[in-house]
C-alpha positions as CSV (number, residue, x, y, z in Angstrom):
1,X,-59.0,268.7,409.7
2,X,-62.7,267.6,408.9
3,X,-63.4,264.4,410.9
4,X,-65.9,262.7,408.5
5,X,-62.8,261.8,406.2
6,X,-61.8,258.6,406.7
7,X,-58.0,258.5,404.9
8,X,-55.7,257.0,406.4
9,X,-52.1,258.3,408.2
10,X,-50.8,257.7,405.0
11,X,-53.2,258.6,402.4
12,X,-52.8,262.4,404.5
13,X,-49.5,262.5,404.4
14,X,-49.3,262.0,400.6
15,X,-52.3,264.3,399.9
16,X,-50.1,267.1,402.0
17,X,-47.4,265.8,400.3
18,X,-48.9,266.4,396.5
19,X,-50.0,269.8,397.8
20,X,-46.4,270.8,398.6
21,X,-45.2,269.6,395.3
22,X,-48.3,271.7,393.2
23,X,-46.7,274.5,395.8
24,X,-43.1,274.6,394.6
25,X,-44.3,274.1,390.6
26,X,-45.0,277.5,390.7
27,X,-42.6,279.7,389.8
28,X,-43.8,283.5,390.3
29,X,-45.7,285.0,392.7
30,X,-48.2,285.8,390.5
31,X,-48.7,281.8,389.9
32,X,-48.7,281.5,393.4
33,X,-51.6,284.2,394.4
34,X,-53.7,282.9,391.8
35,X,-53.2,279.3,393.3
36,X,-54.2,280.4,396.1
37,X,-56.7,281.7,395.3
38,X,-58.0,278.7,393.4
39,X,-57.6,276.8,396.6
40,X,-58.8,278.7,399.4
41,X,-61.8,280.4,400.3
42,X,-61.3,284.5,400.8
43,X,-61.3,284.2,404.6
44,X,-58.9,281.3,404.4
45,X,-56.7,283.4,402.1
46,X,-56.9,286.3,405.1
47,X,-56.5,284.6,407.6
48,X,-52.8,283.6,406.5
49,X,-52.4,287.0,405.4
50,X,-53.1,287.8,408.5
51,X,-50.8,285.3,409.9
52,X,-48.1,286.4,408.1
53,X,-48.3,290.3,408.7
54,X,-48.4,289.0,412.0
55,X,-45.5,287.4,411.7
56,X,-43.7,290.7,410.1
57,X,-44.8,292.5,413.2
58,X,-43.3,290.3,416.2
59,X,-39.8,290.6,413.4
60,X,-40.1,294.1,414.9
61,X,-40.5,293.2,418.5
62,X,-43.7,295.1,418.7
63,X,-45.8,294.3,421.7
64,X,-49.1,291.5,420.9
65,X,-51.6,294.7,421.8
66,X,-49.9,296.9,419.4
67,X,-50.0,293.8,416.9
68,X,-53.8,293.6,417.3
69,X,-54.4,297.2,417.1
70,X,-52.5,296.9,413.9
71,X,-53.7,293.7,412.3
72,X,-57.0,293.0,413.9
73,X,-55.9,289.5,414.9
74,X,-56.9,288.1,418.1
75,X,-54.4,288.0,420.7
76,X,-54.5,283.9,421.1
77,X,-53.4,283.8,417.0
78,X,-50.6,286.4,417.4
79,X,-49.5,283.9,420.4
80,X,-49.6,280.8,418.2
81,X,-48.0,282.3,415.2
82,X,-45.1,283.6,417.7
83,X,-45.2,280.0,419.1
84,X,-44.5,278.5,415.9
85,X,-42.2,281.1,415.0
86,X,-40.3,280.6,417.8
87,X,-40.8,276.5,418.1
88,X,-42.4,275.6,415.2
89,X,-41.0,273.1,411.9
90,X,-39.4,276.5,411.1
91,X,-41.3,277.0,408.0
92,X,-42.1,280.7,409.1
93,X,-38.1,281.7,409.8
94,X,-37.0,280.2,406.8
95,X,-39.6,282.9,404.7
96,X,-38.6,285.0,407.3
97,X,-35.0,284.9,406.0
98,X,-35.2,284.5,402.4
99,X,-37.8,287.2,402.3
100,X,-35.5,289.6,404.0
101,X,-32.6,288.4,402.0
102,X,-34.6,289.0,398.7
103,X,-35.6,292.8,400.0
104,X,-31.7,293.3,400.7
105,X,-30.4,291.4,398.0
């Protein structure tokens, strides 16, 4: 987060919050991608691409070096995105799921 801003606890919270809500308005995946990329910058938009093939590779218990070798993501982000995978709000397991029940579905 950008430490010149000077919202409060609150005023975050609800600007996360109204970013959640224009998140769930969109109905395709096409709607979504071109949200996103409306909001983020391209390395932004990689770098949680990158996340989530990340995330797709420890599904298949493959080791953090092959992961790398793979992805190209540093071997402290594959650690974090395992972490919160593992430990995290479970934001990551739930796509996890419904992704994988969409694909077999």
């Amino acid at each position: 987060m950008k430490s010149h801003r000077t919202l409060t606890p609150r005023q975050e919270a609800l600007a996360e919050r109204n970013l959640v809500t224009a998140l769930t308005s969109l109905r395709t995946p096409d709607e979504c991608r071109a949200f996103l990329r409306d909001l983020c910058t391209p390395a932004e938009l990689q770098a949680m691409a990158d996340r989530w093939a990340v995330v797709e590779c420890l599904q298949q218990d493959l080791p953090y070096r092959e992961i790398h070798r793979l992805t190209g993501v540093s071997l402290t982000t594959i650690g974090r995105v395992a972490r919160y995978l593992a430990n995290g709000a479970g934001g990551y397991a739930l796509a996890v799921r419904r992704v994988e029940h969409s694909r077999n579905g």
